[in-house]
Chimera marker file (.cmm) of the C-alpha trace (Angstrom):
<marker_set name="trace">
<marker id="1" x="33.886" y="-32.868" z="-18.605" r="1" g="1" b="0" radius="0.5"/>
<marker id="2" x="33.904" y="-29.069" z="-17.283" r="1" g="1" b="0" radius="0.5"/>
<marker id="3" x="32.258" y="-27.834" z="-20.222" r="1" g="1" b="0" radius="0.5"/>
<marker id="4" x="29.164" y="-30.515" z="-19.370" r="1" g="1" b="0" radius="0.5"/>
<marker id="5" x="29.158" y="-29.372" z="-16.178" r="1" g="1" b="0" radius="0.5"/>
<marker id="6" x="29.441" y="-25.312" z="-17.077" r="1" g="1" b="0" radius="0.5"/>
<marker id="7" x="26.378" y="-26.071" z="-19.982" r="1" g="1" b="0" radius="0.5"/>
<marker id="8" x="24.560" y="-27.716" z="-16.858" r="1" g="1" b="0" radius="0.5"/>
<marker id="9" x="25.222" y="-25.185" z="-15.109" r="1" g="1" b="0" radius="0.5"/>
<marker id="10" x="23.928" y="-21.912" z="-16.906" r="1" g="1" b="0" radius="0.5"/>
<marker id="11" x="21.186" y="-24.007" z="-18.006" r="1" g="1" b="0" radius="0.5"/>
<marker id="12" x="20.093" y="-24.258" z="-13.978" r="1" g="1" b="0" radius="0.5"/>
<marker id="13" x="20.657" y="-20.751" z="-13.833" r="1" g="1" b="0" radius="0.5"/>
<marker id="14" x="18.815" y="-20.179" z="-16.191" r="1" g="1" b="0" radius="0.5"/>
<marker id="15" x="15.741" y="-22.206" z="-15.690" r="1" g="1" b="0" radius="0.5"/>
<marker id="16" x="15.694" y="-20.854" z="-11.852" r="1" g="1" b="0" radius="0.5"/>
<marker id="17" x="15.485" y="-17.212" z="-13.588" r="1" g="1" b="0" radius="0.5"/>
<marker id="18" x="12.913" y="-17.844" z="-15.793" r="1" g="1" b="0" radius="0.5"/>
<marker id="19" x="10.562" y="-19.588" z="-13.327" r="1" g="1" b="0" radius="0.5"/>
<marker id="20" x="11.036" y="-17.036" z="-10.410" r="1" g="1" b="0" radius="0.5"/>
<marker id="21" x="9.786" y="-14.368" z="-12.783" r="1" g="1" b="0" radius="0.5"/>
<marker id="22" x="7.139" y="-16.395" z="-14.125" r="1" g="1" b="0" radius="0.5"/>
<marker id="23" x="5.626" y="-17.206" z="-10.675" r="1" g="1" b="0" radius="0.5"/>
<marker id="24" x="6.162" y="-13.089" z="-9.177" r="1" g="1" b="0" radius="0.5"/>
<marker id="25" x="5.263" y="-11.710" z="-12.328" r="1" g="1" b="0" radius="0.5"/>
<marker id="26" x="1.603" y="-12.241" z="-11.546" r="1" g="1" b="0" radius="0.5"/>
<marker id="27" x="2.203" y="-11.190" z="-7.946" r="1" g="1" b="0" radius="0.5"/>
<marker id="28" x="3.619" y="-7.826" z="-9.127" r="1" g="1" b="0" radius="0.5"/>
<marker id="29" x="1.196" y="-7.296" z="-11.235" r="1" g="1" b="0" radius="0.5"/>
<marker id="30" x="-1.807" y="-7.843" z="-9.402" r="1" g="1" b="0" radius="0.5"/>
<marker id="31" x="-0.218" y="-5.371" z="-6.341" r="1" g="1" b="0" radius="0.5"/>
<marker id="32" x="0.431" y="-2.419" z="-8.749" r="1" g="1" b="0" radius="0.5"/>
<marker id="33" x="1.383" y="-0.270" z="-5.969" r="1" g="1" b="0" radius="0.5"/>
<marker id="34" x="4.842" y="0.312" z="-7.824" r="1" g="1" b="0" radius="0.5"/>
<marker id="35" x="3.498" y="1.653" z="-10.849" r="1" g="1" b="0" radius="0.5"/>
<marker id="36" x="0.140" y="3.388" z="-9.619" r="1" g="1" b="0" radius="0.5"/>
<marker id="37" x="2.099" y="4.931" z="-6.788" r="1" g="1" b="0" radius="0.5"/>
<marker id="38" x="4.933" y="6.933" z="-5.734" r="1" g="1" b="0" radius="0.5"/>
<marker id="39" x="7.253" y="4.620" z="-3.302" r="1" g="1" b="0" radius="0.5"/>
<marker id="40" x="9.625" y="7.776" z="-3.454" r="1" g="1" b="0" radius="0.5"/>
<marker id="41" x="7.799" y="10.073" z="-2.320" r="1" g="1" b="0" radius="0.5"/>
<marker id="42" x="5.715" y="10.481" z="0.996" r="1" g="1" b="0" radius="0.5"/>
<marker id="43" x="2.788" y="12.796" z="1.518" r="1" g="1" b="0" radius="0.5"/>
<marker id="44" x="0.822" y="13.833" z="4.889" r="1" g="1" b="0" radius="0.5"/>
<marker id="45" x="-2.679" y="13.844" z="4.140" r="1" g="1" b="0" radius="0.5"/>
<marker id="46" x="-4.798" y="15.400" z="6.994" r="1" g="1" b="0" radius="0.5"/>
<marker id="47" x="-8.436" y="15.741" z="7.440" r="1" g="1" b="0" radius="0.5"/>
<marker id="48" x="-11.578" y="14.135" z="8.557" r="1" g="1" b="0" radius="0.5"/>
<marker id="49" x="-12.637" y="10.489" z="7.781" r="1" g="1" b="0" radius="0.5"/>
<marker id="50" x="-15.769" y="10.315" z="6.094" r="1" g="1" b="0" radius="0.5"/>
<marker id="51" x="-15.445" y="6.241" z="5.504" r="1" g="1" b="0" radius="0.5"/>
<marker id="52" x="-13.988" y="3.266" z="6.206" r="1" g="1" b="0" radius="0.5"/>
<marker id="53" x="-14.269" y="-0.076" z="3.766" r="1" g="1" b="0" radius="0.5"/>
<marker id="54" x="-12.730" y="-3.022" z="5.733" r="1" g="1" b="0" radius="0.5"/>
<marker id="55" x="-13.261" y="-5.304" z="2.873" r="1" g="1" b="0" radius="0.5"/>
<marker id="56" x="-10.915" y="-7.636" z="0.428" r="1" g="1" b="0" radius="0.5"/>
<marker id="57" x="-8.793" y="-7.177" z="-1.625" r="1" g="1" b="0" radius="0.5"/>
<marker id="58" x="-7.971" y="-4.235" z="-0.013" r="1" g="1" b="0" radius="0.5"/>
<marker id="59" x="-9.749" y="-1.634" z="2.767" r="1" g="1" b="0" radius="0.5"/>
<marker id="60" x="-9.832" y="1.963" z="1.813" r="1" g="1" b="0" radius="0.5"/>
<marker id="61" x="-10.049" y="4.894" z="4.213" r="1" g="1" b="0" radius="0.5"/>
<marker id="62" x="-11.545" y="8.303" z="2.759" r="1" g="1" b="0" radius="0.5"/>
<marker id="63" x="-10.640" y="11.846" z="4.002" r="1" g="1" b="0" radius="0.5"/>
<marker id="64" x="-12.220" y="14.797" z="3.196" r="1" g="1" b="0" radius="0.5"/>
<marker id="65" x="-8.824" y="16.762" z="3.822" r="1" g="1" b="0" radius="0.5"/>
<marker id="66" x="-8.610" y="19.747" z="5.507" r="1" g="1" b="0" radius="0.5"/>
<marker id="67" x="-5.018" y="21.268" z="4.686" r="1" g="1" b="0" radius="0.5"/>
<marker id="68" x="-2.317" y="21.053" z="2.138" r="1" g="1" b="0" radius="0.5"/>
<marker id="69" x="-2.920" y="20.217" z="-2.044" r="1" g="1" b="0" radius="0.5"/>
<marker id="70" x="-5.439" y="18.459" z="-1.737" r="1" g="1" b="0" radius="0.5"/>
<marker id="71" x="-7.434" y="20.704" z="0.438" r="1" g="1" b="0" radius="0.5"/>
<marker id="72" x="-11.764" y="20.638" z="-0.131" r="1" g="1" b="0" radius="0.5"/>
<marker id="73" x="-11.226" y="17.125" z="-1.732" r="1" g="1" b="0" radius="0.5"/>
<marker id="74" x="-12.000" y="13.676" z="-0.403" r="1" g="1" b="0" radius="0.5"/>
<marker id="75" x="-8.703" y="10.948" z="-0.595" r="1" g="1" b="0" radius="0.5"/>
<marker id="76" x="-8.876" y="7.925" z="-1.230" r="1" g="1" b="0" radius="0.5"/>
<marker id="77" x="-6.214" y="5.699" z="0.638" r="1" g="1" b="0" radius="0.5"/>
<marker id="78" x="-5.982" y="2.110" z="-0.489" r="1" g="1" b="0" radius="0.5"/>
<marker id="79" x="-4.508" y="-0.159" z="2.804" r="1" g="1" b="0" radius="0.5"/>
<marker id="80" x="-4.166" y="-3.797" z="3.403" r="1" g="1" b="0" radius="0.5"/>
<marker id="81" x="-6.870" y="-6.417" z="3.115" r="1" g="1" b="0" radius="0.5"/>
<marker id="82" x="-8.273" y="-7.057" z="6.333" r="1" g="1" b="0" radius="0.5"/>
<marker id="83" x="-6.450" y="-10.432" z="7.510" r="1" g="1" b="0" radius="0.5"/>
<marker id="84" x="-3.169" y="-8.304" z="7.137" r="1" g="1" b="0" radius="0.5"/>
<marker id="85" x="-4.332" y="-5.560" z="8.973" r="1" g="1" b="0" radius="0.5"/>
<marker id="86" x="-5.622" y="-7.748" z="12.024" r="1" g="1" b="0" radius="0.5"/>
<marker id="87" x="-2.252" y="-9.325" z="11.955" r="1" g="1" b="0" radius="0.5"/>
<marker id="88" x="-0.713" y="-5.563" z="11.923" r="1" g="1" b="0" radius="0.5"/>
<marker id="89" x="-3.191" y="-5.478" z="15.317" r="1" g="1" b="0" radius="0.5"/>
<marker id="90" x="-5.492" y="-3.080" z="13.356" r="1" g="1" b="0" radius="0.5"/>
<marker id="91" x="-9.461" y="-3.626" z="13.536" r="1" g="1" b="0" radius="0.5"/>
<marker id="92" x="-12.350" y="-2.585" z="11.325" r="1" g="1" b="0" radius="0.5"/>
<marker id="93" x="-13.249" y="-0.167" z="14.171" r="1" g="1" b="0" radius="0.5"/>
<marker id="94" x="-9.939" y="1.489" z="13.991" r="1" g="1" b="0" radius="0.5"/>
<marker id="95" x="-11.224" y="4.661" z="11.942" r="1" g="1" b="0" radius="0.5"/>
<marker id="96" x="-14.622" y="6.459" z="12.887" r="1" g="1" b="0" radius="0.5"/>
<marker id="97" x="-16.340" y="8.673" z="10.508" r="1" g="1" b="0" radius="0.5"/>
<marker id="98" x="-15.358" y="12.129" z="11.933" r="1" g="1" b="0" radius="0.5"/>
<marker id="99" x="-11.820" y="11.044" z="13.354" r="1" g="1" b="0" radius="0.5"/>
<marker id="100" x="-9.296" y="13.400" z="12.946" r="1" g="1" b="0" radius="0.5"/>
<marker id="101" x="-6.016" y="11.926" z="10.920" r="1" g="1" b="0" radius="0.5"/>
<marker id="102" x="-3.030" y="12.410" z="9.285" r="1" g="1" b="0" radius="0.5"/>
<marker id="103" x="-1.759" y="9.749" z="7.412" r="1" g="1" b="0" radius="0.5"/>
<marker id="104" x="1.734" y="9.152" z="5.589" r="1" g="1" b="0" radius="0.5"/>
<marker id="105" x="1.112" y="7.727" z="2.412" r="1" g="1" b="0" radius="0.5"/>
<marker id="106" x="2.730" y="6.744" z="-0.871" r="1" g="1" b="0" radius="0.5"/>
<marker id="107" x="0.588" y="9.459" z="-3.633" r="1" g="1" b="0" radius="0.5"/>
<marker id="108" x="-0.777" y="8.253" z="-7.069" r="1" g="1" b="0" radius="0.5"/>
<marker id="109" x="1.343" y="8.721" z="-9.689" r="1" g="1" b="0" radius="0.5"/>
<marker id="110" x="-1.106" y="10.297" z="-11.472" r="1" g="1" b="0" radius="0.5"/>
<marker id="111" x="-1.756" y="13.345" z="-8.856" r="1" g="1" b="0" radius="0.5"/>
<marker id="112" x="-5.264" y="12.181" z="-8.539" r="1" g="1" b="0" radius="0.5"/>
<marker id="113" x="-6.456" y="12.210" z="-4.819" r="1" g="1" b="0" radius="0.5"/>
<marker id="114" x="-5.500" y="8.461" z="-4.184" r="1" g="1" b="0" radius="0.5"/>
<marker id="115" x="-2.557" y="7.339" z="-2.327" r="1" g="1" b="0" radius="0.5"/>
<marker id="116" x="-1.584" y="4.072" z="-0.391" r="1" g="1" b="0" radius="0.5"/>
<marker id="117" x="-0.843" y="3.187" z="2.997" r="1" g="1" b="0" radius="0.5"/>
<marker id="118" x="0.186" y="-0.263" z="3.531" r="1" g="1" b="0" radius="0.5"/>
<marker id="119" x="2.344" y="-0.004" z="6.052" r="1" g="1" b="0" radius="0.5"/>
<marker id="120" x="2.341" y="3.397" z="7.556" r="1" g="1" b="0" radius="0.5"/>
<marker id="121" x="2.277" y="6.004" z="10.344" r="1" g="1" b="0" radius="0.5"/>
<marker id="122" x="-1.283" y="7.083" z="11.222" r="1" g="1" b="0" radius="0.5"/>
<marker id="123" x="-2.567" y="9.790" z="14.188" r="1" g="1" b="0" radius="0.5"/>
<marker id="124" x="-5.507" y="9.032" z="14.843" r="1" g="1" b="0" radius="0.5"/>
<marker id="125" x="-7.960" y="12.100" z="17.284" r="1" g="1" b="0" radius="0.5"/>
<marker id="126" x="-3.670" y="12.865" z="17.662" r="1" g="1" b="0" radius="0.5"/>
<marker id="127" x="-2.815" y="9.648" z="19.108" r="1" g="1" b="0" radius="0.5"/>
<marker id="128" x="-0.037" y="7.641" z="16.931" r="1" g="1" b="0" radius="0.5"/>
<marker id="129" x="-0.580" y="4.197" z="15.612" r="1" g="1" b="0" radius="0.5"/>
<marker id="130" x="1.307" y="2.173" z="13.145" r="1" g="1" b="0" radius="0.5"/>
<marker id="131" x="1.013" y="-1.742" z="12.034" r="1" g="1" b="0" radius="0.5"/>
<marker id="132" x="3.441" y="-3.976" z="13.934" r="1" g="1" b="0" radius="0.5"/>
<link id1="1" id2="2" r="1" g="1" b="0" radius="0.2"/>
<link id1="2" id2="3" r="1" g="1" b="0" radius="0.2"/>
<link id1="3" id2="4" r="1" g="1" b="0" radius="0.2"/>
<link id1="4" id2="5" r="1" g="1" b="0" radius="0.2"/>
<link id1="5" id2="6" r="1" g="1" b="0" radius="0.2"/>
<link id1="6" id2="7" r="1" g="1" b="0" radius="0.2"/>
<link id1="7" id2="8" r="1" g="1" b="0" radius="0.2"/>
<link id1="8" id2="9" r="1" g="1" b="0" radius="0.2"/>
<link id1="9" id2="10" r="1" g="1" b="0" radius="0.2"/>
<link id1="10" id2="11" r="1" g="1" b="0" radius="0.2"/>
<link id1="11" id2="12" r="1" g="1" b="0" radius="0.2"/>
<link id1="12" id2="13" r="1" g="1" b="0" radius="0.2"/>
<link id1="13" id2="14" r="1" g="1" b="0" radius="0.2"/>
<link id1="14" id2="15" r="1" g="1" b="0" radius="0.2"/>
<link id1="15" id2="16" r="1" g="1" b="0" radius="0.2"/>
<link id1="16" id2="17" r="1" g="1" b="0" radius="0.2"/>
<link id1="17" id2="18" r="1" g="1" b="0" radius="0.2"/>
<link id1="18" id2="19" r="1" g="1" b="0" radius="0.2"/>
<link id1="19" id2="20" r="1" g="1" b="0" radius="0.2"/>
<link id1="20" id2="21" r="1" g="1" b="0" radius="0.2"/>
<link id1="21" id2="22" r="1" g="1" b="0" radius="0.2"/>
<link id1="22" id2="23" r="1" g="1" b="0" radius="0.2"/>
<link id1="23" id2="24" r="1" g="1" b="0" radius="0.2"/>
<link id1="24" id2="25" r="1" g="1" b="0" radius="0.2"/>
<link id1="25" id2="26" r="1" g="1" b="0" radius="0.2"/>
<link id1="26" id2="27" r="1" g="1" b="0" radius="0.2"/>
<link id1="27" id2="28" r="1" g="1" b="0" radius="0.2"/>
<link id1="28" id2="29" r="1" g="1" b="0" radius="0.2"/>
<link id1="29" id2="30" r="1" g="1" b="0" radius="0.2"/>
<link id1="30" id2="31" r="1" g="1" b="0" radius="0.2"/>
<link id1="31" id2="32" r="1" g="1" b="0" radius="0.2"/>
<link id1="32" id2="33" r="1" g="1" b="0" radius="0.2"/>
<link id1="33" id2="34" r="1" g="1" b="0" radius="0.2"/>
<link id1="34" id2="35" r="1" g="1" b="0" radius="0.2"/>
<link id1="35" id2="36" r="1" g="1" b="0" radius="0.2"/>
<link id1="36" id2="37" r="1" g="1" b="0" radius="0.2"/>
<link id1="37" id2="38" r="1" g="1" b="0" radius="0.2"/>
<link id1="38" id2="39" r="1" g="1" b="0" radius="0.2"/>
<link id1="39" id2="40" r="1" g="1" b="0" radius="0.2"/>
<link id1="40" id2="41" r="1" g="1" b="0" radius="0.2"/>
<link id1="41" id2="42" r="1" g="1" b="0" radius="0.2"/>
<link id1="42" id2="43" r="1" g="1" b="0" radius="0.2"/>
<link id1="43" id2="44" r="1" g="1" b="0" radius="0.2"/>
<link id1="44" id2="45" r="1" g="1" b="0" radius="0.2"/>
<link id1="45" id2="46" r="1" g="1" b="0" radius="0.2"/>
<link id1="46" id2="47" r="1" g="1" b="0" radius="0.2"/>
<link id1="47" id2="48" r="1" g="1" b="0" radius="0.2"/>
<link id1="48" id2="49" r="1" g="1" b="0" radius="0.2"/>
<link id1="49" id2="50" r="1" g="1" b="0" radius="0.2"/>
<link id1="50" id2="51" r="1" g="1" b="0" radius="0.2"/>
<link id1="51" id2="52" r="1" g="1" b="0" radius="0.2"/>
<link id1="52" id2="53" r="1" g="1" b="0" radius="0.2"/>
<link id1="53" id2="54" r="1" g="1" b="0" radius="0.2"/>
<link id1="54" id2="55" r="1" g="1" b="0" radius="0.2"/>
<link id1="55" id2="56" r="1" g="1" b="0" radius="0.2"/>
<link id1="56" id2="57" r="1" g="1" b="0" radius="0.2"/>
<link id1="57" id2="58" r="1" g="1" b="0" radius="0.2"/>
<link id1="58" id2="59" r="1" g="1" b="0" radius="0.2"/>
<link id1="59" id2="60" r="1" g="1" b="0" radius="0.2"/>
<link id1="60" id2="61" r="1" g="1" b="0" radius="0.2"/>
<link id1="61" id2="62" r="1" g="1" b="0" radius="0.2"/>
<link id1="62" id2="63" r="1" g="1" b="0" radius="0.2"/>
<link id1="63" id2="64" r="1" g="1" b="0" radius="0.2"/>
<link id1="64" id2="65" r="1" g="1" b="0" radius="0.2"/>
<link id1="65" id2="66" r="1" g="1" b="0" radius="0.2"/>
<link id1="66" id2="67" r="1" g="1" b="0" radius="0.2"/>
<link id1="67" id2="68" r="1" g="1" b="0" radius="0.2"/>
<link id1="68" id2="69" r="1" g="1" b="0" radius="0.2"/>
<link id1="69" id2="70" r="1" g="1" b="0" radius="0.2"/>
<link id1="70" id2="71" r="1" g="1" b="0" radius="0.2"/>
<link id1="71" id2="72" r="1" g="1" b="0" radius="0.2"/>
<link id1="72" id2="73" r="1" g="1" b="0" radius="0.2"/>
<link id1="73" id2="74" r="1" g="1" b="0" radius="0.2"/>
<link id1="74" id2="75" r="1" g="1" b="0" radius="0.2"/>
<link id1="75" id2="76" r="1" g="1" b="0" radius="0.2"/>
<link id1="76" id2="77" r="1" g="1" b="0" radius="0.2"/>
<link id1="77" id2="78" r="1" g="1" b="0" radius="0.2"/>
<link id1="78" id2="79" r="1" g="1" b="0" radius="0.2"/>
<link id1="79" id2="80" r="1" g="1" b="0" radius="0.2"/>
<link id1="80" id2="81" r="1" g="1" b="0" radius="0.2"/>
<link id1="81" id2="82" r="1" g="1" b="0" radius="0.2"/>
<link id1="82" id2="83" r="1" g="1" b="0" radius="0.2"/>
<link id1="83" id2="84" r="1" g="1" b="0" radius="0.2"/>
<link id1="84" id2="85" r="1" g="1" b="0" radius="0.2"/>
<link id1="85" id2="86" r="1" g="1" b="0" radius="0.2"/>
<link id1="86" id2="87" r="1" g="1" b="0" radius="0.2"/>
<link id1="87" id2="88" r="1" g="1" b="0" radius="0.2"/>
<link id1="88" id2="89" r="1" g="1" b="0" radius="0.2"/>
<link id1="89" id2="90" r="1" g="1" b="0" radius="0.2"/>
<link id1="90" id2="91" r="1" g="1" b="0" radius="0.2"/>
<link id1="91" id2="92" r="1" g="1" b="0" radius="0.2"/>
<link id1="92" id2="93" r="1" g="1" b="0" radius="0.2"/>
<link id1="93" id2="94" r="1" g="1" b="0" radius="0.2"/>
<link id1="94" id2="95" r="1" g="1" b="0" radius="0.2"/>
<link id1="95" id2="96" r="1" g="1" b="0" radius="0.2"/>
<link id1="96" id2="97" r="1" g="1" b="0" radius="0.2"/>
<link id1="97" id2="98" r="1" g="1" b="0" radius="0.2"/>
<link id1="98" id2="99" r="1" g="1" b="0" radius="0.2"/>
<link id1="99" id2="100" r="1" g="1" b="0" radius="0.2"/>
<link id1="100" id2="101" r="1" g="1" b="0" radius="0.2"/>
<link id1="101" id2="102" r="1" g="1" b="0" radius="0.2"/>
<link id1="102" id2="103" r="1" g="1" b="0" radius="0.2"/>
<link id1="103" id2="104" r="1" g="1" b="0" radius="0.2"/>
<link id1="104" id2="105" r="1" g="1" b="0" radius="0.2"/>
<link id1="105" id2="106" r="1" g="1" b="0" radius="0.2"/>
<link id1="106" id2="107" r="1" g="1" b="0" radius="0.2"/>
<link id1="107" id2="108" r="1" g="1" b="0" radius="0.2"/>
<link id1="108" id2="109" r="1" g="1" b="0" radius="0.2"/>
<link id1="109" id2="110" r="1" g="1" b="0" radius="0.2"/>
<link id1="110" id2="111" r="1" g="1" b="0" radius="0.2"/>
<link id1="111" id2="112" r="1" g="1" b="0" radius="0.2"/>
<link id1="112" id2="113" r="1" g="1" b="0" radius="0.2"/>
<link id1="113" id2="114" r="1" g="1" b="0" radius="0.2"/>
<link id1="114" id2="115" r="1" g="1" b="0" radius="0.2"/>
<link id1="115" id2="116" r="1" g="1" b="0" radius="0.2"/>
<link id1="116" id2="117" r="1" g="1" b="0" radius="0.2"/>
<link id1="117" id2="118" r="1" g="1" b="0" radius="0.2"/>
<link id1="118" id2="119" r="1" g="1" b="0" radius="0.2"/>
<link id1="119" id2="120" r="1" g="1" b="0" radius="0.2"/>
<link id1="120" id2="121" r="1" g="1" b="0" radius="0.2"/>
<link id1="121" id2="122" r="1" g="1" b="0" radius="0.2"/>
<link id1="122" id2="123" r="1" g="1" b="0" radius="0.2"/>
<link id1="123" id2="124" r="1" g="1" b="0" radius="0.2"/>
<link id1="124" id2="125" r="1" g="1" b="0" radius="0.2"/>
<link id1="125" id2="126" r="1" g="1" b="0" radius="0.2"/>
<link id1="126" id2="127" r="1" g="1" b="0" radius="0.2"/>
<link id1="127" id2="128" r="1" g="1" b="0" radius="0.2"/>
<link id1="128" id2="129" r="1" g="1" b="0" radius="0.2"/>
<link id1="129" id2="130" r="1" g="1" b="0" radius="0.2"/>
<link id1="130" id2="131" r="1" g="1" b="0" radius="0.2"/>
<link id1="131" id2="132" r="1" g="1" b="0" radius="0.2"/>
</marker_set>
């Protein structure tokens, strides 16, 4: 009777395996951030915002950066749809065009000027503000 219940067993185990990667397997891969970005690495970017796209999936903030690597080019920072950030106590008028930031983010694997920020550190005109 033990081996029944051991075969029953693994077979459970099993199952339960194979469905939770089934059902996060499209969750991981539609929020690539693991394999389009660095989660080991952290980067400052700092410069002036020349846009901000509150939109779904996901807003973007773009800063033509003033200092570091990336210096002369415009970054691309991919943050959280909208209904997260309002929940983080963010609002679509939380960047200006002009603002002066510095943002922590995760940088593209790829050394392209894209990076994301989904839950992150941002100064804002030197004033600090992070999601909740």
């Amino acid at each position: 009777m033990g081996d029944k219940k051991t075969a029953r067993a693994i077979v459970v185990a099993s199952l339960t395996v194979i469905g939770l990667t089934a059902v996060s397997a499209p969750i991981v891969a539609h929020h690539g951030t693991g394999t389009s970005y660095d989660q080991d690495k952290t980067i400052a970017v700092k410069g002036k915002v020349t846009e901000f796209a509150w939109k779904n999936p996901h807003s973007a903030l773009f800063v033509a950066v003033t200092d570091g690597p990336y210096k002369g080019r415009n970054y691309a920072v991919e943050l959280n749809s909208p209904g997260v950030m309002i929940r983080q106590g963010w609002t679509k008028k939380q960047f200006q065009v002009g603002d002066e930031v510095v943002i922590n983010v995760h940088p593209s694997k790829t050394g392209s000027a894209v990076g994301e920020c989904l839950s992150c550190t941002v100064i804002v005109n030197g004033k600090e503000t992070k999601p909740n």
